[in-house]
Structure formats: structure tokens, C-alpha cells
C-alpha positions as MATLAB code, in Angstrom:
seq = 'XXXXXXXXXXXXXXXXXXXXXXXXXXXXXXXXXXXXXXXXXXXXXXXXXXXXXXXXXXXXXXXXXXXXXXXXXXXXXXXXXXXXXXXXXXXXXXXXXXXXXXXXXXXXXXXXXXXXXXXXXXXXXXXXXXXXXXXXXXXXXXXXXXXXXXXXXXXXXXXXXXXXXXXXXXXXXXXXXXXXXXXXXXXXXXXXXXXXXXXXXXXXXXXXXXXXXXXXXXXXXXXXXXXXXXXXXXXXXXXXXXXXXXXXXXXXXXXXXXXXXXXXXXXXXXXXXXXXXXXXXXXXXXXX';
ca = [
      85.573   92.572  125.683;
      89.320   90.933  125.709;
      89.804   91.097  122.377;
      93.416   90.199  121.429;
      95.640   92.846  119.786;
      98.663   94.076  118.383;
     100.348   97.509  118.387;
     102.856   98.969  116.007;
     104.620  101.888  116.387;
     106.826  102.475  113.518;
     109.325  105.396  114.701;
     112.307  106.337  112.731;
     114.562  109.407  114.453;
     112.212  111.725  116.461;
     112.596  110.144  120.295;
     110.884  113.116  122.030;
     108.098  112.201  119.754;
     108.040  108.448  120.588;
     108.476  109.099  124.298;
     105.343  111.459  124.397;
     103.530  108.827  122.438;
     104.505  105.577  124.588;
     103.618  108.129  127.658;
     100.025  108.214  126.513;
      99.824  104.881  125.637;
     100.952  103.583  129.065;
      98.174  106.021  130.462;
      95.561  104.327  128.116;
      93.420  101.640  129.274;
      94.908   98.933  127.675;
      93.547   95.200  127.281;
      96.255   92.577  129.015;
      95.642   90.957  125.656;
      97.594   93.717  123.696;
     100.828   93.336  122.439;
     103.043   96.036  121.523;
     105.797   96.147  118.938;
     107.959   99.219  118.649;
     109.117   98.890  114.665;
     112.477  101.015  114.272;
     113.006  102.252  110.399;
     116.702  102.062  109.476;
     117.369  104.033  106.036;
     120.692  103.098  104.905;
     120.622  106.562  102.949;
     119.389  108.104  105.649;
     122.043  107.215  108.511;
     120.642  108.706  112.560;
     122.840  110.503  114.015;
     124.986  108.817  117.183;
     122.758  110.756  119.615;
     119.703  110.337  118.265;
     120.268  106.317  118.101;
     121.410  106.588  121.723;
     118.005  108.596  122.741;
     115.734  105.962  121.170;
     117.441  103.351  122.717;
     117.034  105.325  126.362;
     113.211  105.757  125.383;
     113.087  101.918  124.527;
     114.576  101.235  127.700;
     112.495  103.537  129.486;
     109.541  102.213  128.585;
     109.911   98.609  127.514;
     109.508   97.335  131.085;
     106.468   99.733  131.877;
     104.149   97.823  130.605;
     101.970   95.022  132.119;
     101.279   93.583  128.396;
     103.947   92.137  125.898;
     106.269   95.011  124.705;
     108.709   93.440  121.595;
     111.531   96.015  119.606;
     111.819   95.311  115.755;
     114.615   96.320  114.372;
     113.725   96.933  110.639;
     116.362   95.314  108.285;
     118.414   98.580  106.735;
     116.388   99.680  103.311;
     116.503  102.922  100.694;
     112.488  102.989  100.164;
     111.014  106.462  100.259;
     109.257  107.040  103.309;
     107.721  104.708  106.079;
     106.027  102.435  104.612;
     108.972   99.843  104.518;
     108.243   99.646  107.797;
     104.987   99.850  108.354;
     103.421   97.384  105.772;
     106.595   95.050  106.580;
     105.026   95.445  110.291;
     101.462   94.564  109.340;
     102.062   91.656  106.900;
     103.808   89.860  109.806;
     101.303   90.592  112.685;
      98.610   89.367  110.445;
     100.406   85.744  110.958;
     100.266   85.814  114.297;
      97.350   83.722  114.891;
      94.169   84.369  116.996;
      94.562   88.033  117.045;
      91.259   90.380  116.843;
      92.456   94.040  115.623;
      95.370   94.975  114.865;
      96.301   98.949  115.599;
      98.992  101.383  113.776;
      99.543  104.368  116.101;
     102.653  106.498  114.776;
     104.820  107.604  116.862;
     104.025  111.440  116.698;
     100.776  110.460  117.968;
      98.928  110.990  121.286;
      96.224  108.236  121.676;
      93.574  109.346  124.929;
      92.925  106.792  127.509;
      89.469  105.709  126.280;
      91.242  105.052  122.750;
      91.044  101.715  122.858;
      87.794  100.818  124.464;
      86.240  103.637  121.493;
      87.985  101.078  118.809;
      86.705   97.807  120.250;
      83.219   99.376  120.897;
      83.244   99.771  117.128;
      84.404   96.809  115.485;
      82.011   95.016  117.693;
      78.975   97.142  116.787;
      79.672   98.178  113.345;
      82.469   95.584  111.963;
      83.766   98.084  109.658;
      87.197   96.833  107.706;
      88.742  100.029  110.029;
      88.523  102.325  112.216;
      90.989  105.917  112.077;
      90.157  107.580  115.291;
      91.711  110.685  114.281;
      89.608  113.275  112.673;
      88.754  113.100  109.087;
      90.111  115.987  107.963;
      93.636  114.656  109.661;
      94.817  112.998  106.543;
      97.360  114.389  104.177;
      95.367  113.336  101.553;
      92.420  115.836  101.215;
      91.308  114.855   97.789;
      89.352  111.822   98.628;
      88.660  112.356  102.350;
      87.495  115.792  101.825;
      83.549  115.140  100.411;
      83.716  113.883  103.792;
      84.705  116.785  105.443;
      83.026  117.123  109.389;
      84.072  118.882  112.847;
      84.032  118.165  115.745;
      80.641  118.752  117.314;
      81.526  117.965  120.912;
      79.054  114.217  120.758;
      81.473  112.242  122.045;
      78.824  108.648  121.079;
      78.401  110.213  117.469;
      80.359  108.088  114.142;
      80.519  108.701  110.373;
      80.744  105.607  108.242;
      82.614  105.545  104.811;
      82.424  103.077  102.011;
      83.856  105.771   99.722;
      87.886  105.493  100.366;
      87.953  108.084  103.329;
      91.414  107.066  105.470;
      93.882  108.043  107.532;
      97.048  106.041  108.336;
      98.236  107.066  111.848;
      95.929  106.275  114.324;
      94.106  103.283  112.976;
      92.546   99.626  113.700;
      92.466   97.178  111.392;
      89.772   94.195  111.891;
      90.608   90.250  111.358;
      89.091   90.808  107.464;
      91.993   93.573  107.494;
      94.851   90.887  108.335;
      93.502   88.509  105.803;
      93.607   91.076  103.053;
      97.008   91.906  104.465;
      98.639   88.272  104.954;
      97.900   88.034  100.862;
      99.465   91.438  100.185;
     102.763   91.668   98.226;
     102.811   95.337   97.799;
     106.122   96.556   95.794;
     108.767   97.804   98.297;
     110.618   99.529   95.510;
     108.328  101.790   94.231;
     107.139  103.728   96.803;
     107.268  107.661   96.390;
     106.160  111.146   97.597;
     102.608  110.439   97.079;
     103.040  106.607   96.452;
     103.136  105.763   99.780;
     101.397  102.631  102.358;
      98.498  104.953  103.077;
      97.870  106.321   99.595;
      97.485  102.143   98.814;
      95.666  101.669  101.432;
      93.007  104.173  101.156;
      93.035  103.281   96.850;
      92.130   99.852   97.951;
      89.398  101.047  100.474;
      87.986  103.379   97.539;
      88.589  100.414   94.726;
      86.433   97.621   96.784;
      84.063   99.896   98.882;
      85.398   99.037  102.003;
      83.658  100.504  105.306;
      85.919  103.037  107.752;
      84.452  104.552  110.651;
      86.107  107.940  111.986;
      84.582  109.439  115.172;
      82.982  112.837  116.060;
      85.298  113.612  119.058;
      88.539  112.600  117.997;
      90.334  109.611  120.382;
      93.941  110.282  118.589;
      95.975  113.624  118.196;
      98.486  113.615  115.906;
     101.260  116.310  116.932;
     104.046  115.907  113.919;
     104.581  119.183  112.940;
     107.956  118.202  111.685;
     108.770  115.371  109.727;
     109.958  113.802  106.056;
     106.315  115.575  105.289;
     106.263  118.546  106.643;
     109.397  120.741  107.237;
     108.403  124.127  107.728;
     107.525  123.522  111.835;
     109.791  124.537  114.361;
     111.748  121.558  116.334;
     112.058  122.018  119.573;
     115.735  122.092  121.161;
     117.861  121.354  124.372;
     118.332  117.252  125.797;
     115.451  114.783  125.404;
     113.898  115.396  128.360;
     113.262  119.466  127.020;
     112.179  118.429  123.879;
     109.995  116.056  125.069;
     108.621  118.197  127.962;
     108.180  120.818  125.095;
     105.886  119.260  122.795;
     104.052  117.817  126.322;
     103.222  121.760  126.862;
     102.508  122.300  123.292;
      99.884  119.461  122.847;
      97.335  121.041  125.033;
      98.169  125.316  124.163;
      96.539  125.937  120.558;
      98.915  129.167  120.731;
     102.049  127.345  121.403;
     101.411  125.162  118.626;
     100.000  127.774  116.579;
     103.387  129.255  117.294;
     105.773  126.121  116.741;
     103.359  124.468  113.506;
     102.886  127.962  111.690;
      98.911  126.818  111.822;
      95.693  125.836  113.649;
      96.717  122.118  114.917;
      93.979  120.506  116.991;
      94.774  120.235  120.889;
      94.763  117.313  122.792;
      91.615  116.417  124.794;
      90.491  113.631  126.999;
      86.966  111.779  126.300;
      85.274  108.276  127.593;
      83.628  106.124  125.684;
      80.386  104.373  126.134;
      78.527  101.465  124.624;
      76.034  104.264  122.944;
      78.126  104.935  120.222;
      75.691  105.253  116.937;
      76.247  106.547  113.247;
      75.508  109.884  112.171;
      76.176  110.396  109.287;
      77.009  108.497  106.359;
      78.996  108.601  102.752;
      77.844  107.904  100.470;
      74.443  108.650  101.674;
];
């Protein structure tokens, strides 16, 4: 295929996170094409802590020679804005200038991609060109209110789709096509007025809803998203000790419903491996 790519991974101060997540994604089969740029958020009103700058920058260093493709840090200039999406739109208005680039993916950094994740996204844009693909599972999205009419499970066909030309969206495990980066290169979204629930994906998906554009989410999720603690949700339990027991931690946790069960305070779906074939075909459909 050898479609050209970018990755962001916009992290702000959850390392054992990040470390799982660049784990998988060194696992993944990845194109040589693919470039990946680790975005760091930097709230002025939200200083890190000494140690936790110090573990990102061990993870950064861990990984940054790891991989055979192009691995670039951004440093996000220091900002107040609610939230992530600073960072992340920041992040995607400047990859959509690089030129000659294909799809552009947002994995965040609480996030566990499987190795077929990219071959599953490619295999899509090029049969289906939607404006996206999420490769998380529908129901994934903190925003329940327009995704929900939507609402499917899993049913174990790892070729099966749903396409959506109704707004259905979710932010952390997505790729964006070259219509994407055009819309994208032309956005001047206002970084002052973001807000619990006026955030990057909540414009995102509005937009997708507003001008019918076409998502495609799969049957068998290819992404996992593991954030049971965050600026979102606060009631999980964070793990303790040094990096590497945190880390190691949520490692055990992504594959034992119980232990996440146990460290969420709810049913979080478990990490599984799939592979993707050329067979993929659309199921279902919304609106019909």
C-alpha cells in the first residue's frame, strides 16, 4: 500500500500511559512511510511535577530511537486552554502542511493500538474513502448523545464495518484522510474558548454531523483505550510504585476484565489481537 503518514500522540503527564502506548505501537506493523510525532501539552496552570517531567523524558528517550520510521518530540508552547485540544488541533493543523502525506492518525496516549491497526485503517480509506476512520468501538466515545443511535457490539467478524454520515466520532484512535487535512489546513478553530464539553472532539464530530461527513468504525475493535484516569474521569484508581510498576501494572490490567473491573470501578473492554484482510465490507449503515 505505502501510503505516507503521520502520527500524533498528544501526552500531557501520565508516562506509564505513554510508555504502554509507544510499546504497542512499536509492535504494530508500521509502514516505513510513517512518521511519528510525540506532541507534549505544557499547561502553564497546570505545572508537572519534577518527576513526572523526568519520566516522560526517560520514556522519550526510551523509545525515540526504537523506531525504524521518523520519530520527532513537539514541545507544545506553554498555554491555559481547558483540556487537550491545544495540543491536538495545534498538532493536526501543522501536519496537514506537510506535503504529500496520505492519512494522518491521532492515537492518544492512553491508547493501545493492535498490530494489524494500521493495515485495518489503510484497507479502509482505500476501499471506502470515508473522511475517517475511529477504530475504537462506537460506543468508546464520551459523547453518547450522538454516537449512541449508533450503538453496536462487538460480534466477533473481524472483516465486518459500520458507516456513518450522521456525526458518529470518536477522537482517540482515529485516521484522518487527505480531504481531512484540507478541511484542517483552513481551520482556525478558537483556542480560547474551549471548555468541559467544548472541546477538539465535540467540534469535530459537530462538523461531521453539520456536513454529513462519512466515518467508518469497525466490528472488532483495532484500538483499546485504557484511561481510566484522567482530566475526564477521576474516580479510577492510579496505579503506584516507579514507572516501570505502573507501567507493568496497567500492562496486566489491559488484558484481566477483573483487574480493570477492579482499578476502573466498571466493565472496560480488554485488549485483543486481530488481522486484517482485504475482505473488509459494510454491515451496517446510519442512516439507513
Amino acid at each position: 500500500m505505502n501510503m505516507r503518514s503521520i502520527v500524533i500522540i498528544p501526552t500531557f503527564d501520565r508516562p506509564e500511559f505513554l510508555a504502554l502506548c509507544l510499546e504497542h505501537l512499536k509492535a504494530a506493523e508500521i509502514s516505513d512511510n510513517t512518521s511519528i510525532w510525540l506532541c507534549e501539552d505544557i499547561h502553564v496552570d497546570k505545572p508537572k511535577h519534577f518527576t513526572t517531567e523526568w519520566e516522560i523524558l526517560a520514556v522519550l528517550r526510551e523509545f525515540e530511537f526504537s523506531f525504524r520510521t521518523s520519530f520527532r518530540y513537539i514541545g507544545r508552547n506553554p498555554h491555559s486552554t481547558y483540556g487537550n485540544s491545544y495540543n491536538v488541533l495545534s498538532a493536526l493543523c501543522e501536519a496537514a502542511l506537510v506535503p504529500d502525506v496520505d492519512l494522518v492518525y491521532l492515537i492518544e496516549d492512553d491508547v493501545l493500538i493492535t498490530r494489524d491497526f494500521f493495515q485495518w485503517n489503510e484497507l479502509v480509506h482505500q476501499k471506502f474513502a470515508p473522511w475517517a476512520s475511529c477504530a475504537g468501538p462506537i460506543m468508546g466515545s464520551l459523547n453518547f448523545a450522538l454516537n449512541g443511535p449508533e450503538a453496536f457490539y462487538n460480534n466477533g467478524d473481524v472483516h465486518a464495518v459500520h458507516q456513518s454520515s450522521s456525526g458518529a466520532y470518536l477522537s482517540w484512535a482515529t485516521c484522518f484522510s487527505k480531504t481531512a487535512l484540507q478541511k484542517f489546513v483552513a481551520w482556525t478553530p478558537q483556542y480560547d474558548t474551549f471548555e468541559p464539553g467544548q472541546e477538539q472532539d465535540i467540534l469535530i464530530q459537530r462538523m461531521l454531523e453539520r456536513e454529513k461527513l462519512t466515518t467508518i468504525f469497525p466490528y472488532v475493535p483495532r484500538a483499546y483505550h485504557m484511561g481510566w484516569y484522567s482530566y475526564h474521569l477521576s474516580g479510577g484508581l492510579k496505579p503506584t510504585g516507579t514507572l516501570s510498576e505502573r507501567t507493568q501494572c496497567i500492562r496486566n490490567a489491559s488484558t484481566n476484565s477483573e483487574r480493570i473491573l477492579r482499578f476502573a470501578g466498571y466493565d472496560w473492554p480488554v485488549y485483543q489481537e486481530h488481522k486484517a484482510t482485504s475482505e473488509l465490507y459494510i454491515k451496517s449503515r446510519f442512516p439507513k
